[in-house]
C-alpha positions as a Python dict, from the first residue, in 0.01 Angstrom:
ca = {
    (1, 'X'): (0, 0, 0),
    (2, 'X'): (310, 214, 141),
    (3, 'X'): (228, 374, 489),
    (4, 'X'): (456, 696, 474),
    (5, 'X'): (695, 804, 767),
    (6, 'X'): (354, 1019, 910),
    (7, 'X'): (158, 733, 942),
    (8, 'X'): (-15, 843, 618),
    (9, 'X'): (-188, 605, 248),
    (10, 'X'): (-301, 735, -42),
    (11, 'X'): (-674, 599, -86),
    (12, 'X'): (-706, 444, -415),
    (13, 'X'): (-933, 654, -673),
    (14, 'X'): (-1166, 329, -713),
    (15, 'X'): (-1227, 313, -339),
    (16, 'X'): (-1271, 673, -327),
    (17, 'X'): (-1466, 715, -604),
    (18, 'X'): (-1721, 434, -476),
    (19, 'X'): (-1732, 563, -129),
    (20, 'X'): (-1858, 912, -218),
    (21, 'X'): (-1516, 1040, -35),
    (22, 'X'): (-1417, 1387, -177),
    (23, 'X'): (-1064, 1603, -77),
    (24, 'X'): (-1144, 1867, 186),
    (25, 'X'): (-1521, 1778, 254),
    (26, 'X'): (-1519, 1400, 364),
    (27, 'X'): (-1383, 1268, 656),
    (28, 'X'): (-1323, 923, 737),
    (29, 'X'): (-1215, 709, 1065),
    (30, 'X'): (-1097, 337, 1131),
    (31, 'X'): (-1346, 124, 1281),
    (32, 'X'): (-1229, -186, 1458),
    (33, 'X'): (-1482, -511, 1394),
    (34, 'X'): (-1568, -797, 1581),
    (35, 'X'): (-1327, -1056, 1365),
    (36, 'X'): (-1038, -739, 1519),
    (37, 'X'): (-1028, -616, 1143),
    (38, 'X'): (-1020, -288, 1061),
    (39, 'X'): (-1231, -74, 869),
    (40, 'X'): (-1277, 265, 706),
    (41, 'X'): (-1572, 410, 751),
    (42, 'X'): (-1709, 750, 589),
    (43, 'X'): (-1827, 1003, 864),
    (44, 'X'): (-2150, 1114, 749),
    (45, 'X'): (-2130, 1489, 669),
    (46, 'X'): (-2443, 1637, 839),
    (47, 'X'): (-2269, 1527, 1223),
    (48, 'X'): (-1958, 1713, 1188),
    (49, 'X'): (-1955, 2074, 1297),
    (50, 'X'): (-1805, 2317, 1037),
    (51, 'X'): (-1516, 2481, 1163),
    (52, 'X'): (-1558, 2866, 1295),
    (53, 'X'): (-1357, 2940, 964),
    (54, 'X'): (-1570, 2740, 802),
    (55, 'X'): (-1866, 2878, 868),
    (56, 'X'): (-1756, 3218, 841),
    (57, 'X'): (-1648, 3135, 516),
    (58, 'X'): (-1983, 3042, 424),
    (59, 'X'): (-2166, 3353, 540),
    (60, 'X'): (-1915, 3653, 450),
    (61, 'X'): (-1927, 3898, 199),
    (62, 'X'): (-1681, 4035, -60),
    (63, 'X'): (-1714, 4362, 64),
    (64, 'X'): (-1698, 4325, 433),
    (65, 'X'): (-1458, 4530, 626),
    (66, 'X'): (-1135, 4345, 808),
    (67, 'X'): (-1302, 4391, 1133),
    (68, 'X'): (-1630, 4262, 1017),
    (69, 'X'): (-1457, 3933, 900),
    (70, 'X'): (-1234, 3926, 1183),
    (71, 'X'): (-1591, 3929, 1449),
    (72, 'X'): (-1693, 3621, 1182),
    (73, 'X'): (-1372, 3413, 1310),
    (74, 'X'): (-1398, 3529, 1691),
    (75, 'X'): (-1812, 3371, 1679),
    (76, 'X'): (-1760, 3068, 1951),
}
């Protein structure tokens, strides 16, 4: 597998089929074992924080007003 000039691979469908790891909604890091081989491993979805976007996303309305999205996005 090519590693591109960014330091990016394309998973292979197989692998990413059997790991449950979907575009946009999965995220995945590198975990280094005790033989010093590395690993992906899927982060599980319920301990990462949605984005304020994200979650804004999730909660507004089709007919809310630009300044009533725009207070969805400035939440902390």
């Amino acid at each position: 597998m090519k590693v591109t000039s960014k330091g990016q691979v394309t998973i292979p469908r197989d692998v990413r089929a059997a790991m449950g790891i979907l575009p946009a909604e999965t995220e995945v890091e590198f975990v280094k074992g005790e033989n010093n081989n590395w690993y992906l491993k899927k982060v599980s979805g319920k301990s990462r924080e949605l984005s304020r976007f994200r979650k804004a996303a999730k909660i507004g309305k089709l007919r809310m007003s630009t300044d009533e999205i725009m207070a969805l996005t400035r939440e902390a």
